[in-house]
N, C-alpha and C positions, 0 to 999 in steps of 0.2 A: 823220695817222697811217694806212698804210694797211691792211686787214685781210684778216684770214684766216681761213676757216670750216675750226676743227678739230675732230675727233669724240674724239680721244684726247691722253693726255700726249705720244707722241713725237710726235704732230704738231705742239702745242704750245710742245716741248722745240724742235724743228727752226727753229720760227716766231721765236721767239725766238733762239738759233743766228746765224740769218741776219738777224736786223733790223739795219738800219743806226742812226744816228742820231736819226731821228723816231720810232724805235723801231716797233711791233705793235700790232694791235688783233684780240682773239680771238675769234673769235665762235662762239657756239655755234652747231649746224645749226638750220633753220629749227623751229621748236617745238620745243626738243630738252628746255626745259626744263618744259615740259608732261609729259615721260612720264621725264624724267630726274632732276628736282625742279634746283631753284637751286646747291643746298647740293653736289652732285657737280660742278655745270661752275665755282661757286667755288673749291672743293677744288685744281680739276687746273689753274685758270691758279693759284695762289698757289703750289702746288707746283712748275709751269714756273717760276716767278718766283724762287724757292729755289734752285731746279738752276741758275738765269743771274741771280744778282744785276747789280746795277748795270744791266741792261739796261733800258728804258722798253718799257713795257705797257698796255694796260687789256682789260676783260675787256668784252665788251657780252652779254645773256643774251635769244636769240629768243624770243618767247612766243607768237606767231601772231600770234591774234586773242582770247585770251582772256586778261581783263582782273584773272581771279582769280589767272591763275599771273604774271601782270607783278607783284600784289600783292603775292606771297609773296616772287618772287626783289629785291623793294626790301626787304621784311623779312627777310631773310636775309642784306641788305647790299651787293645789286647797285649799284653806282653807273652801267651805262647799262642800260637794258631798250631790246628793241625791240617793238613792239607796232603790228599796223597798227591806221593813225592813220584807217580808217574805222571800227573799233568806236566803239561807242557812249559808251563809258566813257571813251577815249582823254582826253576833256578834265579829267574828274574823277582821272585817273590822273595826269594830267602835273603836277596841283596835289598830289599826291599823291607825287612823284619829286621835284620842285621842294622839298618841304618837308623831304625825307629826304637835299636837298644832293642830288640823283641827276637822271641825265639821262634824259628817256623819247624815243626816235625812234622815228616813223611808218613807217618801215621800214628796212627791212635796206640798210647801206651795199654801195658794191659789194667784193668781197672775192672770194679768190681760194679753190676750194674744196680744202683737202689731203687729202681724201677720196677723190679722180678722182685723185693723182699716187701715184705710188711714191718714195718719196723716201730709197730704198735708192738709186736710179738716180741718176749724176750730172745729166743732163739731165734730172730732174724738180728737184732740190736748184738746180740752174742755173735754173731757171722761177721757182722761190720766192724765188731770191735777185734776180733781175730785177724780179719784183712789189714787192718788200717797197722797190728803190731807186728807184723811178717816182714821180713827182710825185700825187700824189692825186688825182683828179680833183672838181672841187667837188660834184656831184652826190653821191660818195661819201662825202666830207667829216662828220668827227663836227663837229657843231656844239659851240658853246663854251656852257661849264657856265653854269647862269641864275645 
């Protein structure tokens, strides 16, 4: 599934729009949900998700490096967190993700940022829609649920 780092609903709305068959993966920006909480970057993909049914999604939620706010956004219901996987905590978190049925990655997949595009412009809508139909590359790859 390949992803995309969106900061708002139309970006999101767009993200989805344009996914093809293996559908979107949303990502929130890097720490976003350290100063954003969980609970707003869940809101705005379940909301895209409403606006485009039947389309295929998942939401993943950046946490940095901090181990409390990966805590919160699995208790809040995140099923992927990302959290680098040199914190300290990362192993005690992942048994942690594991138990709540949730996926924890060491970092951020590679994803395309809709932040940098305009996507009023056809030629930025044309770049999203080229990302979203491109084969994954493994490295970016969500790994499969434990």
């Amino acid at each position: 599934m390949p992803a995309v780092t969106v900061h708002g609903l139309h970006q999101a709305e767009a993200a989805l729009a344009a996914a093809g068959p293996r559908g979107v993966l949303l990502l929130s920006a890097p720490g976003a949900v350290g100063f954003a909480g969980p609970a707003w970057f869940l809101a705005l993909a379940a909301e895209a998700s409403r606006r485009h049914p039947g389309r295929r999604m998942a939401a993943a939620l950046d946490c940095a490096d901090a181990p409390g706010t990966a805590l919160a956004a699995l208790r809040a219901g995140a099923t992927i967190v990302v959290l680098d996987g040199a914190c300290p905590a990362f192993p005690a978190l992942t048994a942690a993700a594991a138990e709540a049925g949730a996926r924890l990655l060491p970092g951020r997949p590679r994803a395309l940022d809709l932040g940098r595009l305009d996507l009023r412009r056809r030629a930025d809508l044309a770049r999203l829609a080229a990302w979203l139909a491109t084969e994954a590359p493994q490295d970016g790859a969500i790994p499969p649920a434990p």
